[in-house]
C-alpha positions in Angstrom: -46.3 -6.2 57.6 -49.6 -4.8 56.2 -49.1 -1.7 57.0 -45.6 -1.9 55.6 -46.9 -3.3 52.1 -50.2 -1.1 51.9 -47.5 1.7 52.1 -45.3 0.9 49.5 -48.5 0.3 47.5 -49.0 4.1 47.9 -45.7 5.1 46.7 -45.4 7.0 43.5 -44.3 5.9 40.6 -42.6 2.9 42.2 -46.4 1.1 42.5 -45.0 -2.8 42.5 -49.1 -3.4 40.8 -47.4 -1.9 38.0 -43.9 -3.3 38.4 -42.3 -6.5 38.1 -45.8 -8.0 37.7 -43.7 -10.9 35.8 -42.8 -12.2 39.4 -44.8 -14.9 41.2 -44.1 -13.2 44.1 -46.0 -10.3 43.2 -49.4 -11.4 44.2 -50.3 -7.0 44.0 -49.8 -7.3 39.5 -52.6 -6.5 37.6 -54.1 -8.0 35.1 -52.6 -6.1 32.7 -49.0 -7.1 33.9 -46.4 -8.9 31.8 -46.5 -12.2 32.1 -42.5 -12.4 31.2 -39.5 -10.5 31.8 -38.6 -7.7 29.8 -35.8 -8.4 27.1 -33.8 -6.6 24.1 -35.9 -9.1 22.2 -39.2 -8.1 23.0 -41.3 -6.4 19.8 -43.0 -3.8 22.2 -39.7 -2.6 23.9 -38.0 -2.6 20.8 -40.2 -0.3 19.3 -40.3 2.1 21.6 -36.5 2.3 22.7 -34.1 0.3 20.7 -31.9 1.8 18.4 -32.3 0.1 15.0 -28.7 -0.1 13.0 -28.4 -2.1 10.0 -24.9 -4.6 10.1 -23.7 -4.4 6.9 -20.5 -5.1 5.8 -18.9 -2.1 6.7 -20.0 -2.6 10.1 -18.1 -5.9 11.0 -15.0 -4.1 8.6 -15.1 -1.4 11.4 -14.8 -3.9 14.0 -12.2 -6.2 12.6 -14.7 -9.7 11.6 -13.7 -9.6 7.6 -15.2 -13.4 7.4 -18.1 -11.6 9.2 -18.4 -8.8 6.7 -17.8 -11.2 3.4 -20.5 -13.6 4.7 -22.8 -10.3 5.5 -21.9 -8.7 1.9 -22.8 -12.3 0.3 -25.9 -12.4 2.2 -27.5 -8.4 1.7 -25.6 -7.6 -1.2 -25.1 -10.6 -4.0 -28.5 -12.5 -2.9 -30.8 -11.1 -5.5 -28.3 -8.9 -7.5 -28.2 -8.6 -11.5 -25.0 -7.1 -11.5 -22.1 -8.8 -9.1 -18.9 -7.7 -11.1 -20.4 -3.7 -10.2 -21.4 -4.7 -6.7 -17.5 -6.4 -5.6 -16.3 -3.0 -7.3 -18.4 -0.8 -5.0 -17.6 -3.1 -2.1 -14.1 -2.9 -2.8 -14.3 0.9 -3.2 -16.0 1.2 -0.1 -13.6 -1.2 1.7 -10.3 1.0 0.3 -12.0 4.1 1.5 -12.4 2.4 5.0 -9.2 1.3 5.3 -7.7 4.6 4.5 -9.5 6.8 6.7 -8.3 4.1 9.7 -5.1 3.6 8.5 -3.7 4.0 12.2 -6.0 1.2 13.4 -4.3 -2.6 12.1 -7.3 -4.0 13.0 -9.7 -2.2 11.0 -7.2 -2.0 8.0 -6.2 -5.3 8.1 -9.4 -6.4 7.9 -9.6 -4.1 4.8 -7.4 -6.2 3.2 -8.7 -9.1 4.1 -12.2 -8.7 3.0 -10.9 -7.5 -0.4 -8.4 -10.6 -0.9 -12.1 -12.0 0.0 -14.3 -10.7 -2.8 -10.9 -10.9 -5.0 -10.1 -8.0 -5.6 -6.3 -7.3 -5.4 -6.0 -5.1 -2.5 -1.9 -3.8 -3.7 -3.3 -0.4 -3.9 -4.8 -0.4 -0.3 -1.7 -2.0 1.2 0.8 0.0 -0.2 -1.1 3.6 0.4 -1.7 2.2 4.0 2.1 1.7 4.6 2.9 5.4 2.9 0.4 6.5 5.6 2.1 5.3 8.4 5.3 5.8 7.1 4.9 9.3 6.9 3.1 9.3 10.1 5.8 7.9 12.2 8.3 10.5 10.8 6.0 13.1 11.6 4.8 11.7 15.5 8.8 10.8 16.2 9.7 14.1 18.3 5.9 14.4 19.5 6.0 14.3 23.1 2.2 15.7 23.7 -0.4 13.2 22.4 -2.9 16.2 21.4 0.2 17.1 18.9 0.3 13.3 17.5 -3.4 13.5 17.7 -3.9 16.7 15.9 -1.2 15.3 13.2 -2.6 11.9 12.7 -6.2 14.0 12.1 -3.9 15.7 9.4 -2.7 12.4 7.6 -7.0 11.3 7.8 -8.0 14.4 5.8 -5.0 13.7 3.0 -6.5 10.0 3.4 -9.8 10.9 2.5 -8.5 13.2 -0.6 -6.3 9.9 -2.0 -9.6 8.1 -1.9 -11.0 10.9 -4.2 -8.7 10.6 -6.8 -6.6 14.0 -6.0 -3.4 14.3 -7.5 -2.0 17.0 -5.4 -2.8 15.3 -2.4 -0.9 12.2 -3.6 1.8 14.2 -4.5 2.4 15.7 -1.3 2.3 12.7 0.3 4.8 11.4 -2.3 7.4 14.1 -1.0 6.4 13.2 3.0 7.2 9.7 2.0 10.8 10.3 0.2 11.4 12.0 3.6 10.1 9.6 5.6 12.2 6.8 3.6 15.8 8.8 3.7 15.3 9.8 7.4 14.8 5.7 7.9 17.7 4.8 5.7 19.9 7.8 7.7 18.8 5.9 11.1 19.8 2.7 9.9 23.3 3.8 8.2 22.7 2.4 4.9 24.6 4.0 1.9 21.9 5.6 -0.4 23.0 4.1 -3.6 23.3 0.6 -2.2 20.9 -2.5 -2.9 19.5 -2.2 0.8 18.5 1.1 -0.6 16.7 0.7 -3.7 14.9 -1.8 -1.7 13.9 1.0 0.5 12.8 2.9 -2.3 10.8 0.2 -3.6 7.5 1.9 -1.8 7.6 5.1 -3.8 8.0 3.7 -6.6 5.0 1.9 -6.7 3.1 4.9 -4.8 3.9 6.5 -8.4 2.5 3.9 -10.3 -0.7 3.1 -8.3 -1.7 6.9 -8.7 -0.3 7.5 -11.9 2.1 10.2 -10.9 5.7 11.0 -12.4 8.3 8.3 -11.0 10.4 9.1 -8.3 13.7 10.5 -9.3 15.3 10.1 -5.8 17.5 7.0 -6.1 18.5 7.2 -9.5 19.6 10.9 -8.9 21.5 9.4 -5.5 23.0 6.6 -7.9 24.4 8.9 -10.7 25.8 11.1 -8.1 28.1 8.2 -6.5 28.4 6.9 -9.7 26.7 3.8 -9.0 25.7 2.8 -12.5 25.0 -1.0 -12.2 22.2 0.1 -9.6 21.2 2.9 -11.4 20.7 0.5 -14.4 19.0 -2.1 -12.9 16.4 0.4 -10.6 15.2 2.2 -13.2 14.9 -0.9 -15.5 13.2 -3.3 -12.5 10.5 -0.5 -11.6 10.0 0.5 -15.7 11.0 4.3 -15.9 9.9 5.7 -18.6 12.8 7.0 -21.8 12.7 10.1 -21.4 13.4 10.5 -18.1 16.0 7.8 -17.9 17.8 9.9 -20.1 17.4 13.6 -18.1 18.2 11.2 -14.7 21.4 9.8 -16.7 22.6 13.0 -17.1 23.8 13.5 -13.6 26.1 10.9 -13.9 29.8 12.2 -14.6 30.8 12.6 -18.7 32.6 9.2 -18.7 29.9 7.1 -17.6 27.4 8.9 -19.6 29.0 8.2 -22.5 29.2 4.6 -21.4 26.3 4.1 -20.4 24.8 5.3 -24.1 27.4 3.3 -26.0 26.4 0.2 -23.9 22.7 0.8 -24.7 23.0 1.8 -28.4 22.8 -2.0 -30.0 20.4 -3.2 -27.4 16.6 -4.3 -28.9 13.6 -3.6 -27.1 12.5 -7.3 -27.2 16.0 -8.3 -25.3 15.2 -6.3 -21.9 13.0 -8.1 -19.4 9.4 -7.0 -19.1 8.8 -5.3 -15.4 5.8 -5.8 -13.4 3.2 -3.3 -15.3 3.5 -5.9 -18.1 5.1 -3.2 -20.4 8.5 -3.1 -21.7 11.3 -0.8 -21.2 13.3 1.0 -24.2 16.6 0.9 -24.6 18.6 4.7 -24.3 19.0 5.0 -27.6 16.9 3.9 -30.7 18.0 0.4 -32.6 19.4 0.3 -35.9 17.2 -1.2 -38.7 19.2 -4.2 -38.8 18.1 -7.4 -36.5 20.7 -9.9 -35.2 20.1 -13.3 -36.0 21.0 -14.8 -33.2 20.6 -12.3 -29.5 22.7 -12.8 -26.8 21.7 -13.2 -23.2 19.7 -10.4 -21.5 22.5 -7.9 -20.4 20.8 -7.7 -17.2 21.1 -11.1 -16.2 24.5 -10.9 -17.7 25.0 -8.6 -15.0 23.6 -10.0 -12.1 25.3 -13.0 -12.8 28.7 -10.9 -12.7 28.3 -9.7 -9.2 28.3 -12.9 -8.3 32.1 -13.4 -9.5 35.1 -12.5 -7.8 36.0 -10.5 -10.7 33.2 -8.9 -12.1 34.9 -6.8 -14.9 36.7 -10.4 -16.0 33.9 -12.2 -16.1 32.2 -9.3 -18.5 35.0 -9.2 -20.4 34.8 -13.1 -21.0 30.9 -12.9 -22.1 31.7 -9.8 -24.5 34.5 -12.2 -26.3 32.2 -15.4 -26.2 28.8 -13.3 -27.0 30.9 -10.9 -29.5 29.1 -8.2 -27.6 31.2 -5.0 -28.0 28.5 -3.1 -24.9 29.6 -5.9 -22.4 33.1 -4.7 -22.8 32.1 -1.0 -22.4 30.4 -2.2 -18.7 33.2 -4.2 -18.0 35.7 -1.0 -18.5 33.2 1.4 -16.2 34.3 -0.8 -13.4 36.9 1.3 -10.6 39.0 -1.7 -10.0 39.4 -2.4 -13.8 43.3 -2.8 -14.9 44.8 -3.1 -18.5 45.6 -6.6 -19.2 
């Protein structure tokens, strides 16, 4: 048993006077042996092998802990700061650009959101840019069969990511004409007419892709509207999501003579203060400009006029009815544009 021991003693570099001298059992440990185990917390070890990472915020962000990340930003970032409103802005900033480049990931971008709902900031921006993302990246992955292929295109979709964070307008355009792709293949899949409500609702997303990134609004459902003739949602579209005058007018033009001319003798008496303000706070003008002249008294909002008509078994009657009791000569006009309309 001696033998055995003073041989082992001999052995090179596995000398137990050396090793394990934290054990009791040991009765070979120097004097210069540990007296306790080696841990990850140990200054000496930690020194010469650990590798020293710093958990900021982005760090929990990557890994999904948002409460973890808003408690870590509060703790490195706001302790001793001058300047808080500049610091949530660069958090925020940092947070979008996150999100975006793992857009694919719904842990890491919901967390994203999270954490700027968090520091309150209103994260509409990073939401809606994460669902054009994958939007346009399950049209593009749908006939993938090789995952190098999905891979390859989702690495594709990252880079425009990364150029969206940098404010670049072509990049957001591009993506703007993926996305009205990605939304009529989805609305082809589902077999819903392209100038119906289920539509515009559809179209919703592009909309306010346009308006986040301050591009020109997209003309695809109000052209698909004029060119069925579907005025009523044509109307209400362009007046829910705030396009601008001009273009109302070059989009109105697709419509067939007859409703064009409707459509501008509806809109001619119509003040700016009677349409409903959107969601940008601004409010739309009418199609044509309004005559000096002020009425004393202004009817209902024609849109909610409207609205309230689909609602009727008879929506030309019931416009015809509110043009005689509002003496409003562009109800009748809308009431007349309707197919089913009859002389009475």
């Amino acid at each position: 048993m001696h033998c055995v021991l003073f041989h082992r003693q001999a052995l090179h570099p596995l000398d137990p006077s050396r090793l394990f001298g934290w054990q009791s059992a040991n009765t070979t440990g120097g004097s210069e042996a540990s007296s306790e185990p080696p841990h990850f917390s140990s200054s000496q070890l930690v020194s010469k092998f650990a590798v020293v990472e710093n958990l900021d915020f982005l760090y929990y962000l990557s890994h999904g802990r948002p409460a973890f990340a808003f408690g870590v930003f509060l703790t490195q970032q706001l302790l001793d700061c001058s300047n808080v409103k500049l610091q949530v802005s660069l958090a925020a900033d940092q947070a979008y650009s996150l999100g975006l480049l793992n857009f694919s990931s719904v842990c890491v971008s919901a967390a994203c959101v999270c954490f700027c709902e968090l520091l309150g900031v209103c994260s509409l921006k990073l939401r809606v840019d994460l669902c054009v993302l994958n939007l346009v990246l399950r049209l593009w992955t749908q006939t993938c069969e090789d995952h190098r292929d999905a891979a390859s295109l989702r690495q594709t979709l990252v880079e425009k990511a990364g150029k969206l964070v940098s404010g670049e307008k072509r990049s957001a355009q591009e993506l703007l004409v993926h996305l009205e792709a990605a939304v009529r293949d989805a609305l082809e899949k589902k077999g819903v007419c392209r100038s119906s409500y289920e539509a515009a609702q559809e179209w919703a997303l592009p909309v306010q892709f346009c308006h986040l990134h301050a591009l020109p609004l997209s003309p695809a459902f109000p052209q698909d509207c004029a060119r069925d003739g579907q005025w009523l949602n044509f109307l209400l579209f362009v007046q829910l999501h705030n396009y601008p005058l001009q273009q109302v007018r070059s989009l109105a033009a697709s419509f067939c003579p007859a409703l064009q001319s409707h459509i501008s003798l509806a809109f001619q008496d119509l003040h700016p203060e009677q349409l409903p303000s959107g969601s940008g706070g601004s409010r739309e003008l009418p199609l044509t400009p309004p005559p000096d002249h002020e009425s004393p008294e202004p009817p209902r909002e024609l849109f909610q006029v409207l609205l309230e008509s689909q609602e009727k078994p008879s929506p030309w009657r019931f416009l015809l009815s509110e043009a005689v009791r509002q003496r409003s000569p562009a109800l009748s006009v809308l009431a007349a544009c309707h197919q089913v309309c009859a002389p009475t």
